[in-house]
LUMROMI-883758 format. One record per residue (C-alpha): x, y, z; residue in three letters. Coordinates in steps of 0.02 Angstrom, whole numbers, padded with zeros to 5 digits, always signed. Layout:
LUMROMI-883758
XYZALA...
//
This chain:
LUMROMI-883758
+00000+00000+00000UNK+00136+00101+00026UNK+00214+00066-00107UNK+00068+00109-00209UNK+00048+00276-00107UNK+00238+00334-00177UNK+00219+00280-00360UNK+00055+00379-00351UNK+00152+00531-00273UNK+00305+00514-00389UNK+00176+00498-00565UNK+00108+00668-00487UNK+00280+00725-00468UNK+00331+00685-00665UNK+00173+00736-00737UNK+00214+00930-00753UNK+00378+00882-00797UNK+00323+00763-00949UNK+00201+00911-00989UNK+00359+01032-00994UNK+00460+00882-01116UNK+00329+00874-01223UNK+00302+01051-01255UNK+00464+01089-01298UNK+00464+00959-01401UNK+00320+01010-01491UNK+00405+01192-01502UNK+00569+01106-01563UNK+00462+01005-01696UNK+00379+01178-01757UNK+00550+01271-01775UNK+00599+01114-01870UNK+00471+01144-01978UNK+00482+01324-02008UNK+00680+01299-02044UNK+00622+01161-02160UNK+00513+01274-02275UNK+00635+01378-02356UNK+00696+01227-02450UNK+00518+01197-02510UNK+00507+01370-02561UNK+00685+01337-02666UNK+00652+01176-02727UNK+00486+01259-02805UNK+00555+01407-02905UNK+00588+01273-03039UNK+00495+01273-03214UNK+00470+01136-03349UNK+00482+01197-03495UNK+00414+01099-03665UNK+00523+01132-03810UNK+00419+01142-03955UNK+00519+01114-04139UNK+00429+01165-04302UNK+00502+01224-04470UNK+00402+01324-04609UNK+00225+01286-04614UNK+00232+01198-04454UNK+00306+01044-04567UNK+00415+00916-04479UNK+00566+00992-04365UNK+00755+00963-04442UNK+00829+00831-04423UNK+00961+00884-04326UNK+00960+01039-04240UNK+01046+01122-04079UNK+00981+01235-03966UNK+01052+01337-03831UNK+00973+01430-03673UNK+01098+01549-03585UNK+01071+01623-03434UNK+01016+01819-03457UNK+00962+01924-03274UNK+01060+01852-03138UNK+01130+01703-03214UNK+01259+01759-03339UNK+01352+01588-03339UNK+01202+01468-03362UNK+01226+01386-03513UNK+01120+01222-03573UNK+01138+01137-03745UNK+00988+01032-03800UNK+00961+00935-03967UNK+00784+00856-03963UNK+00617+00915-03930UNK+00540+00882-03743UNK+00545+00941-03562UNK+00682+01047-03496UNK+00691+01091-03317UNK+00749+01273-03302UNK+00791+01376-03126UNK+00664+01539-03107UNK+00727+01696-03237UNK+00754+01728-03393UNK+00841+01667-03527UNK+00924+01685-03722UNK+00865+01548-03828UNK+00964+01518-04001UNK+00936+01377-04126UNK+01021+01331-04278UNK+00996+01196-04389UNK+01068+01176-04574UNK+00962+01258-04728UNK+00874+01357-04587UNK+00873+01527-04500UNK+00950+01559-04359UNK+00842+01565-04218UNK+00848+01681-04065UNK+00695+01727-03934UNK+00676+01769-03767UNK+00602+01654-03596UNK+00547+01693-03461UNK+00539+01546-03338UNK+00408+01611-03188UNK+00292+01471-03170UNK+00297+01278-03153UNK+00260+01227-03307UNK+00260+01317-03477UNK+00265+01312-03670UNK+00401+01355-03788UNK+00390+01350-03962UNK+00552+01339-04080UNK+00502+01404-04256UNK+00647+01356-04397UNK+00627+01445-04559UNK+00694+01406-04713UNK+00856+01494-04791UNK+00789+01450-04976UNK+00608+01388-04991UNK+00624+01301-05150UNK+00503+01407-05230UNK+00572+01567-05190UNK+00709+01658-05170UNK+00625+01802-05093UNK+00601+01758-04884UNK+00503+01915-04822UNK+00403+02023-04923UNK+00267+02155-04896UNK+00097+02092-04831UNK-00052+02183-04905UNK-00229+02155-04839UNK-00395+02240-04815UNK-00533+02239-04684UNK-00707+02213-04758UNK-00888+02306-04690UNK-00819+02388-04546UNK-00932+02451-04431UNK-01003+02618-04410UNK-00899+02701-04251UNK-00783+02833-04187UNK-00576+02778-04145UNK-00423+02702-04243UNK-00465+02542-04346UNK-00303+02438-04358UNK-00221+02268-04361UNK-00098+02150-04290UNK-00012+02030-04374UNK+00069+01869-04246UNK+00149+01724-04330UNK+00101+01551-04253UNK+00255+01481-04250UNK+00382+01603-04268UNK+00427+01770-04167UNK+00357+01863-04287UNK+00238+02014-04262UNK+00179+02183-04337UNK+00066+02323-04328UNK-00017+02415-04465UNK-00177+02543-04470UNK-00335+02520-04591UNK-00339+02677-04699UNK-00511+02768-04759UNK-00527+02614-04905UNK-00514+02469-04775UNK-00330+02428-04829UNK-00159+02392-04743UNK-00007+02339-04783UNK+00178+02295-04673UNK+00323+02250-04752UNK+00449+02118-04742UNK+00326+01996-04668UNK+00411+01792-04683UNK+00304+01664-04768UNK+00198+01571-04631UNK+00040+01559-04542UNK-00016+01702-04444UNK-00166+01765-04336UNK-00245+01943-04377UNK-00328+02019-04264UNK-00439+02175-04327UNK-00424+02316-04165UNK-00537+02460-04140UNK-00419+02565-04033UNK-00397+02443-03886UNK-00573+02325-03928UNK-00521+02172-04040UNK-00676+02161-04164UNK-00617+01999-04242UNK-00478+01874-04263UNK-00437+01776-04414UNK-00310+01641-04466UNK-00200+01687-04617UNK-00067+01602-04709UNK+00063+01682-04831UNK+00144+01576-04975UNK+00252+01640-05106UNK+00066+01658-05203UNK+00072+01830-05102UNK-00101+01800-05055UNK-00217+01962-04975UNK-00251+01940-04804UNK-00432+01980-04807UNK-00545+02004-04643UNK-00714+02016-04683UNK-00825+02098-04491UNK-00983+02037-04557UNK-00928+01854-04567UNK-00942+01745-04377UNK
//
């Protein structure tokens, strides 16, 4: 009984004290964790990036090409060589990407890496079409039944596979025109000051086709 008196006493005795362990064990396991979530944050500011390879007319990529991304804003040493399409993992920032591949342009673009996953589209164009030896030429086009309004009708021009864009404004007849545009497929998209009114596909073969946008048409 007496005996069972003292162990009763002493589990009184070590109860605060196990309270006390435990708590600072719990503490300790929290500062653990908050030490342990700036490598989460690091390990995160990683993207995958899908390299995309097309040549003219979004046709089959070369054969064999090579392309480069170097390190622009805060990482002037990066420098990573790839020579197939797929998934490259790239550190947060931004980036010089140049491709070459024989009978093609040289390629060169800008990436910005600032999310976990993105798309990145490598356009090769060719040096000598076969049909042509003329590679950019002017791009004439008109926009059809306008509607009545007041503001600035105009256009923009954005290739779909290359880094190609342009700007031109809709005179009094409906008609614009940029120069040195590359042969390709592009979107145009028909602007009313800063209110797009329509978008269209377009492509431009050596035919020198007239990128026409008719409003009316849905």
């Amino acid at each position: 009984m007496t005996v069972s008196v003292f162990q009763s006493r002493h589990n009184c005795t070590l109860q605060p004290l196990l309270t006390r362990v435990l708590l600072v064990a719990a503490a300790g396991c929290i500062c653990f964790a908050s030490a342990a979530q700036p490598e989460t944050s690091k390990a995160a500011k990683h993207g995958i990036v899908n390299v995309l390879v097309y040549s003219t007319y979004a046709q089959q990529p070369p054969r064999r090409f090579e392309i480069e991304i170097m390190g622009e804003a805060g990482k002037p040493q990066f420098r990573k060589v790839v020579r197939s399409a797929g998934e490259v993992e790239l550190p947060y920032g931004t980036y010089i990407v140049r491709g070459r591949a024989g009978l093609h342009h040289p390629f060169e673009r800008r990436l910005v890496v600032q999310s976990p996953k993105l798309l990145f589209l490598v356009g090769f164009s060719f040096v000598d079409q076969g049909e042509s030896s003329i590679y950019q030429t002017p791009l004439s086009g008109r926009v059809q039944n306008s509607p009545a309004g007041k503001g600035r009708l105009w256009v923009r021009v954005l290739s779909v596979f290359e880094p190609f864009s342009g700007e031109a404004e809709v005179d009094a007849n409906g008609r614009f025109e940029l120069d040195a545009v590359p042969y390709g497929d592009y979107m145009v998209l028909v602007f009313r000051d800063f209110t797009v009114l329509k978008i269209q596909r377009f492509t431009k073969t050596v035919r020198e086709e007239e990128a026409v946008v008719d409003l009316a048409e849905k």
